[in-house]
Every structure is written in structure tokens, then in C-alpha cells.
Steps between C-alpha positions, in 0.01 A plus 500: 500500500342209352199610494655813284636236274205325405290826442814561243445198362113467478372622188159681429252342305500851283881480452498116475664322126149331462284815557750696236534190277109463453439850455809529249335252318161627523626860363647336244255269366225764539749770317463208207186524486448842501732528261365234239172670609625841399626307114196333489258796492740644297520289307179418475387830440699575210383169340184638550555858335689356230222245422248793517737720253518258258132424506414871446780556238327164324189693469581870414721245201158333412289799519791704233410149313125550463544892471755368183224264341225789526734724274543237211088427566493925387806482204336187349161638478666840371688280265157309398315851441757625281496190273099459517370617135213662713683746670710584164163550295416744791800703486532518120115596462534710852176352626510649873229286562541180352783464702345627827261237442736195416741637828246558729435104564820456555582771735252368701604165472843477617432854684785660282529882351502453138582809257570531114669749350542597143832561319521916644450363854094602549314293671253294331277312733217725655541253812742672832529819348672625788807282393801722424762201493852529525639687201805313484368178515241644169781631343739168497167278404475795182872429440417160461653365874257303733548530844374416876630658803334673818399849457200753665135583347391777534110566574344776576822661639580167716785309444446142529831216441368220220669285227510623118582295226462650161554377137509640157207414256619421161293482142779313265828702629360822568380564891169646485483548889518352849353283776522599871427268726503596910489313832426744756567355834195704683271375243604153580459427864336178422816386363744587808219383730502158288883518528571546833249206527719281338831585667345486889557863584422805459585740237494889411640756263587867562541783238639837673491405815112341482294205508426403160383142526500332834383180608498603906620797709797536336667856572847604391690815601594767264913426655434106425318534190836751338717251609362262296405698210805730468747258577350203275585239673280235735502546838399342803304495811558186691369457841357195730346815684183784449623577143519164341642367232538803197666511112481761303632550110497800293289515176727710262427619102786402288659830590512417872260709610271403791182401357389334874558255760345166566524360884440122606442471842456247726416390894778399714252301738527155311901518551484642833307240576750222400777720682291461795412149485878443494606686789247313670602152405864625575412573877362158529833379377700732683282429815556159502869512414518732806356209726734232349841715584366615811480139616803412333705732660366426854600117430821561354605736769375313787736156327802735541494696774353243792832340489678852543293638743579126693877584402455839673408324832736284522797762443335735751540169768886458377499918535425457895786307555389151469752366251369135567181555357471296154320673245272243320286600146331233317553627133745377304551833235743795556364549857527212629849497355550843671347361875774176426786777445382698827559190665841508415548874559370475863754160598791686393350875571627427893848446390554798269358753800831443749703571184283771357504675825902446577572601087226851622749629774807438306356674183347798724816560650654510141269714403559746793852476447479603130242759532755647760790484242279666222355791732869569572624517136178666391572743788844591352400503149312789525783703624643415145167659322306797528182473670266535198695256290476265739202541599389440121763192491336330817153551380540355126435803326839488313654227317874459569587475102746711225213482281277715636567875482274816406469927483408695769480856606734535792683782736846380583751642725874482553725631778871469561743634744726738417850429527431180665873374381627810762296384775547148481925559476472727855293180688567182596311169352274471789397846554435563091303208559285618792506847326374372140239259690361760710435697218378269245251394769361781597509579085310222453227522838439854318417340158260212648332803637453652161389171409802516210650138375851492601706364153852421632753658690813524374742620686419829697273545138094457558256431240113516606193506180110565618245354308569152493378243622249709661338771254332770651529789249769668283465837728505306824802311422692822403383697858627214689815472344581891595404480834710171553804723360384795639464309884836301447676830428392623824562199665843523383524829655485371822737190474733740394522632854465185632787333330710816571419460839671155458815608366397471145720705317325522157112387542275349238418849196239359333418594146132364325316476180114391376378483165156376389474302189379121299795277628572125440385294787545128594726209596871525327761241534511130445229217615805450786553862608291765430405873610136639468595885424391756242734621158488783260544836399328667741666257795827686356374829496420479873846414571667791272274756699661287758848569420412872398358618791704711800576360843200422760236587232257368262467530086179385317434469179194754357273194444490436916486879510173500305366203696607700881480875420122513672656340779848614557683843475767458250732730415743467128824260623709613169506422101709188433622323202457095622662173310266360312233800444522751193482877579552658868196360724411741795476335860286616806606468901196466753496728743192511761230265531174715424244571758712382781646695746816667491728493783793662479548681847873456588484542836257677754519658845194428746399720794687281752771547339506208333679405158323290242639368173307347220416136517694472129743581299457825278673444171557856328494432165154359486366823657281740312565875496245553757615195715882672497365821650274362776793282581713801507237718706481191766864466552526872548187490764660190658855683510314772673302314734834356650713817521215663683440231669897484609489836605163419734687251702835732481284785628350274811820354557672864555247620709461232726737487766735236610554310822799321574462189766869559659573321794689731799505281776148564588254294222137622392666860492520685162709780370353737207695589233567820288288530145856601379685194604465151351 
């Protein structure tokens, strides 16, 4: 046994406080760090991105900025050409040549389209005769508007996106014709290249869905590139992965056309590089911080729990039985306050255990006693109850309170005995009593059978409902119910001749009714006295089919005829005119359980010569047609069977003679007598 103890009280090293305490406070330090790992790279990473977007939004910004200076480079020099007294002697003398000559040098200089047209729009410079121009820009310079914007040149059937800035050419206030002057982007790749230089990345610009200037392979798709185009808006690319770091921006006339679409792109090495240098640097860190707890915890743990664990021996020692032993802890914190307490626990521990076990017996046999006293009142209780409310009550499925009540579809039954006033005048106290017990008893074993919830009694008067507390279904309720009247009618039958048999002059006529309907159903009464039972309409309308119905038989109301009919043969009880209900309501009587056997052979004559009777009752008036006439047809075979039968034995008793013992003096001797003489 003591050996059993201490296995009880030895402790595994897996299930020990310091095993579970260090590895608590491992798992939670390293779930820290994993954690503030997790936020970290995060965190970290979306620095990063951000950092990258707003480098690459910097640059598409700068790039719009040198794109912006190039177009007042082209509408200053326009603005220069129509003011120079050289180009206006041209146009007024319309010297095609002169002026290819003077424009020439500076086409080639600043590697710009330069065109001259006179006053009706014809081109005067022999120089890009291909130029067609954009005829509204021509036509605004003619109406004396300068302007800049994006538009496409056209050359040689090939569209190309460039920069025109035009400008009326005056002579005193009369224009006399107009400068053109065009930046075509495919023409100036030396410019981009230069560009893209200058900003650290790489640049391109697509017209249509193609490459019109492009510093590096630089490809856009024709979904991407209508995005941008259509929609007019920048959009971007941003990645620390394959694709890199991307802006685009739509180049749009001043009718917000799509004219093209520039791109700055950039690597995402540099910056993935920095992320990665940082997550390095953070696993040092992390690392290191992992060390550091790790020994913490084993220090801190081992400073707490040594003095437990030496606790834990010295209890086990006390455990055994040795309440002598002293148990001694040199720390002066909360456990060594809890070994000084233990102290005191085991001196006066010895006294307590005589008491403890005396103040044991006494309370057991209090317990026994009372346990006794509430099996006996819980015992007669549930004569007081019907089965399935108690059962309910005793298992806490319903709350004894007024408050509570609700609708639900029930069958509910009434029966009373007719003329019980009569019977209870002709008997005395404690046969009525007997009489009215034995009946309500057997009422009631008949009902529990069903599975119905007896209601009350009152009087000789029974009240039964099916459906609650136990549901099963509307239908089911309703069979039940019929077959409980159905079998206490014939149960009836035979006390009947059973209490006649006693001397009963006028035995129990029993007359029933069921209706199916939404009743009322709860607890009624005060919080000091109350009845669980069901109210209602249809409760009432059960007890008028009650009260209408004949002696010994059975009225339902066409809703549980509806519910039974598949079930039961029913045959029309009357037309009635109830309390309570408008118009005349038509009531049904069961008659015969269907698919069961009928057994209505009064009596029967077997070839011994024996008679047999049937094992119950036959009541009449729940006999079909056919029922009647078999009945008929057996009593006539069985009245047969026994007159033939009579006559048998007369015959072998006639023909058989008789001998007479008679005694004349000399015994054993016999005398025969005549067949004619009795």
C-alpha cells in the first residue's frame, strides 16, 4: 500500500511544474518572436515597396518635367520663326526656297520638323513634303490661336505620336501664314536615351500598342497599354519581384484622345537587396535574443521550482504517515512561507482526523437517513402525477412557473359514467370506493399503455390529451387515443360481469369523447398551488361530444376522424348541435380496428363435445353488418352442435342397458332390469 502511495505521489519529469513551466515559457517567448518576426518582415517589406513606389513615381514626375521643357523648346522656336523678318519676307514673296534654305539648318540643328504655310494653308517649304499636319492645329494658327499639344504625323501612311506647336505669322495686323513646328518622338531617340540617362532608369513610349522609342526591352501588352490609354490615368506596376518597378502615364491631345504612353521602369534588385540585408541582420538579432531567453528561462525556473520540488518531498514523507517529520526550506519568499504553514497544518492535522472521522459516520448516517426519507416521498409523489409529467418534472425539462405557457396541437379525451349519482345512492361508502378505484385504475393502466397524459380525475370524470410532453405526430396521437377508448370500452364490458357477479346492482356505463385541436397548455394556479393541464376551445369541445354521446360508446369530432379514418372503421355517431360551436357539427363512432382480426364467434361446439366461449366480450353495437351475420350463423351452428349433440348422448343412454347392484342376501349377484322400467 505504500508503495501504491508513493507511485501516486511521484511525479514524471514530462508531467512535472518545471518541465511545463520552461516549456510554457519557451512557447511563449519563441511565439514573440515569431510574431515580431512576422511584423518585422512586414513591416519591413512594405517600407521597402513604399520607398520603391515613391522613387519610381519621382521619376515618371521628372521625366513628364523634361517631356514639359522639350514642348516650350518647340513653341518658342515656333514663336521665334513667326516673328523672324526672314521667314515673313519668304511668305509674302512665296520664295519656296529661300525658306527651305534658311529652315533646313535649323531642322537639322535641334532635329525638329519645321513647315511654313501661307495664308490658304499650302505648304511653303520644299523641305518634308510628306508633312500633312494636323488640320486643326493649321486651322486655329490661320485663326490667329497658337497652340502645343500631342498629336500623330503621318508619313508615308505611318502614324507616328510627336509634339506640334504652331503660330500665326503676322505682317502689321494681317496674318500672312503659319509656322509648324514638330517633335516626333521616333525621330528623337537620342533625346529619351539622354533622358532616361538622367533619371537612372529606363524609359519607353508606345503608340497603338507598339514600341515607339525604347531605351531597353521594354514590351507592353495590348490589355495594359488600353488601360492606360483609354482610361487616362497613371498606373502602376510595383513589384520587388521579376517585373520590377513600372509607371506608366497617358499622352493625350487636348481632346483626350490617346496620343501614346510613356513607361519608366526600373530593377527591383537594389531594394531587394536592402530587404534582404535586413532580414539577415534581423536573424542575428532574433538569434541571439533566442539564446538570452532560453537561458533566462532555465535560471528563473530552476530559482522557483527547486524549493517546490523539495516541498513535494517532504509532503510525500508527512503523506506516509510520519507526522513528526519537520519540513525545512531555506527560502524566505512565498514558499518558504508555505513549508512554515505546512508545519502548522501537519501538528494540528493529527487532531482534526479523530474528529473528522467521528463528524464522517454521523454525517453518512444523516445522509442515509435523508436519502431514505426523500426516496419515500419521491416514491409517493409520482402517484400524484402522470408518468410523462413527471418524468419531465424530475429531469428539468419543465420549469414549475405561471409564466410559461404555449399552443399545441393536441387529441384530448373525456369519459364519464353515466348515472353515477344512481349507482353511488344503491352502495355503501366503502364499496363505491373499491368500485370507483378499481375502475379508475384499470382506466388509467389502459391510458399509460396508450402512452396518453392523464389530466385530472374528477370524480368518476377522466380527462387524458396525447401529444404532450412527448410529440410523436398529429396522426399518431389521434390512433392512440381511439384505441385507448376503443380498449377501455371493452374492458368495461367485462367488469360489467364482474361487478354483477359481486352484487353490483347498477355497474359502471361508460360514455367517451376525443377531439383533436391547438389547445392552451401549461402550469395554472398560483406560485403556492398550481395544476399543469391544458385550456381552450377545443378542450370543451371534447367534453360536449362527451356529454352528447350514448351509453358505453364513443363520439369524435371530424378533425380525429380525418387524422384515424386509414386506421379505424368508423361509422357516422349522429348530427349534433354542441354549446359553444355554430351550425350542427357531425360526429363519427369507431367501430373495428382495421387489418386485425375479427372475432366474434359466440360460442362453439368441438368434437368431444366440448363447449367453448369467446375469450371477450362481444359488444353488438360496434359490429359491422357482416360481423352481425357471422355472429348470427355461429350461434345457430353452436345451437346445433349441442342439440345434436344432446340427442347423441340421449340416443347411447337409451340403448344401453342398465344394471342395478341390489343386494338379496347373497352379494356379487345382479338382477337385470326391463328397458321399460326405470
Amino acid at each position: 500500500m505504500t508503495d501504491l502511495n508513493e507511485s501516486n505521489t511521484m511525479v514524471s519529469k514530462k508531467e512535472s511544474i518545471k518541465n511545463r513551466l520552461q516549456k510554457y515559457f519557451l512557447l511563449i517567448s519563441l511565439s514573440i518572436i515569431f510574431l515580431m518576426s512576422i511584423f518585422s518582415l512586414v513591416f519591413f517589406y512594405n517600407s521597402t515597396l513604399k520607398e520603391s513606389t515613391s522613387v519610381i513615381r519621382n521619376k515618371l514626375l521628372l521625366a513628364d518635367l523634361f517631356m514639359q521643357d522639350k514642348k516650350n523648346d518647340i513653341s518658342d522656336l515656333a514663336k521665334n520663326l513667326a516673328s523672324n523678318r526672314s521667314v515673313q519676307l519668304g511668305i509674302e514673296l512665296e520664295s519656296s526656297i529661300k525658306l527651305t534654305e534658311y529652315l533646313d539648318s535649323l531642322e537639322q540643328k535641334n532635329n525638329y520638323r519645321i513647315a511654313v504655310f501661307d495664308v490658304e494653308g499650302n505648304q511653303l517649304t520644299e523641305i518634308n513634303s510628306s508633312f500633312s499636319g494636323e488640320r486643326n492645329i493649321l486651322q486655329k494658327a490661320l485663326s490667329g490661336e497658337s497652340s502645343l499639344e500631342p498629336c500623330f504625323i503621318e508619313d508615308y501612311n505611318v502614324k507616328s505620336p510627336a509634339f506640334v506647336a504652331s503660330c500665326p505669322v503676322y505682317y502689321g495686323d494681317d496674318i500672312i501664314g503659319v509656322v509648324l513646328v514638330e517633335f516626333v518622338f521616333m525621330e528623337n531617340k537620342d533625346f529619351f536615351t539622354e533622358l532616361a540617362r538622367n533619371l537612372d532608369c529606363e524609359l519607353a513610349i508606345y503608340s497603338d500598342n507598339a514600341t515607339v522609342v525604347s531605351t531597353g526591352e521594354l514590351i507592353i501588352t495590348e490589355q495594359l497599354y488600353k488601360t492606360v490609354a483609354y482610361l487616362g490615368r497613371t498606373y502602376e506596376d510595383i513589384s520587388l519581384r521579376s517585373s520590377g518597378l513600372n509607371e506608366y502615364k497617358a499622352i493625350t491631345d487636348s481632346f483626350e484622345n490617346p496620343i501614346a504612353v510613356i513607361r519608366v521602369h526600373m530593377s527591383s534588385y537594389q531594394y531587394i537587396k536592402i530587404f534582404m540585408t535586413a532580414i539577415i541582420i534581423y536573424i542575428i538579432l532574433a538569434t541571439i535574443f533566442t539564446v538570452i531567453v532560453i537561458a533566462l528561462v532555465l535560471r528563473v525556473s530552476a530559482s522557483i521550482l527547486n524549493p517546490i520540488e523539495l516541498l513535494l518531498n517532504n509532503v510525500n514523507i508527512v503523506r506516509n504517515g510520519d507526522l513528526s517529520h519537520e519540513v525545512i526550506l531555506h527560502v524566505q519568499d512565498e514558499i518558504g512561507r508555505l513549508g512554515y504553514a505546512f508545519n502548522e497544518l501537519r501538528s494540528q492535522l493529527n487532531e482534526k482526523i479523530t474528529t473528522i472521522q467521528s463528524m464522517n459516520q454521523s454525517l453518512e448516517a444523516t445522509v442515509q437517513e435523508r436519502t431514505a426519507r426523500l426516496n419515500t416521498l419521491n416514491d409517493k409523489m409520482k402517484h400524484y402525477l402522470s408518468p410523462q409529467l413527471y418524468a419531465s418534472i424530475s429531469g428539468g425539462e419543465r420549469d414549475v412557473s405561471v409564466d410559461k405557457h404555449y399552443r399545441k396541437k393536441l387529441t384530448v379525451f373525456f369519459s364519464d359514467v353515466v348515472s353515477f349519482t344512481a349507482t353511488t345512492e344503491s352502495l355503501e361508502a366503502e364499496d363505491l370506493s373499491t368500485l370507483l378505484n378499481s375502475y379508475l385504475d384499470n382506466m388509467a393502466e389502459i391510458a399509460q399503455k396508450y402512452g396518453g397524459t392523464i389530466d385530472k380525475y374528477v370524480g368518476d370524470a377522466v380527462m387524458v390529451f396525447f401529444g404532450d410532453p412527448e410529440f410523436t405526430s398529429d396522426k399518431d396521437h389521434a390512433v392512440r387515443a381511439v384505441k385507448m377508448a376503443m380498449e377501455m370500452q371493452e374492458r368495461l364490458i367485462s367488469f360489467r360481469e364482474e361487478w354483477r357477479s359481486r352484487g353490483v346492482e347498477n355497474p359502471f356505463h361508460v360514455r367517451m369523447g376525443i377531439n383533436t385541436g391547438y389547445c392552451t397548455i401549461g402550469n395554472f394556479g398560483s406560485e403556492t398551488k398550481m395544476d399543469y393541464t391544458i385550456i381552450g376551445n377545443n378542450v370543451n369541445l371534447a367534453a360536449r361530444f362527451e356529454a352528447a354521446a350514448e351509453p358505453d360508446s364513443i363520439l369524435m369530432s371530424p378533425e380525429t376522424y380525418m387524422l384515424v379514418k386509414d386506421e379505424i372503421d368508423c361509422v357516422v355517431g349522429g348530427e349534433f348541435s354542441l354549446k359553444g360551436v355554430s351550425g350542427i357539427i357531425k360526429a363519427y363512432t369507431p367501430v373495428k380496428i382495421k387489418k386485425s382480426k375479427s372475432n366474434v364467434n359466440f360460442a362453439k361446439v368441438t368434437n368431444r363435445g366440448e363447449v367453448l366461449f369467446p375469450e371477450k366480450p362481444v359488444d353488438l353495437k360496434l359490429l359491422s353488418p357482416s360481423e352481425r351475420k357471422q355472429l348470427i350463423l355461429s350461434v345457430k351452428n353452436a345451437f346445433h352442435d349441442i342439440v345434436e349433440t344432446s340427442k347423441d348422448i340421449a340416443d347411447k343412454k337409451a340403448s344401453k342397458p342398465k344394471i342395478v347392484r341390489k343386494l338379496d342376501g347373497d352379494e356379487g349377484k345382479t338382477k337385470k332390469m326391463p328397458e321399460n322400467k326405470k
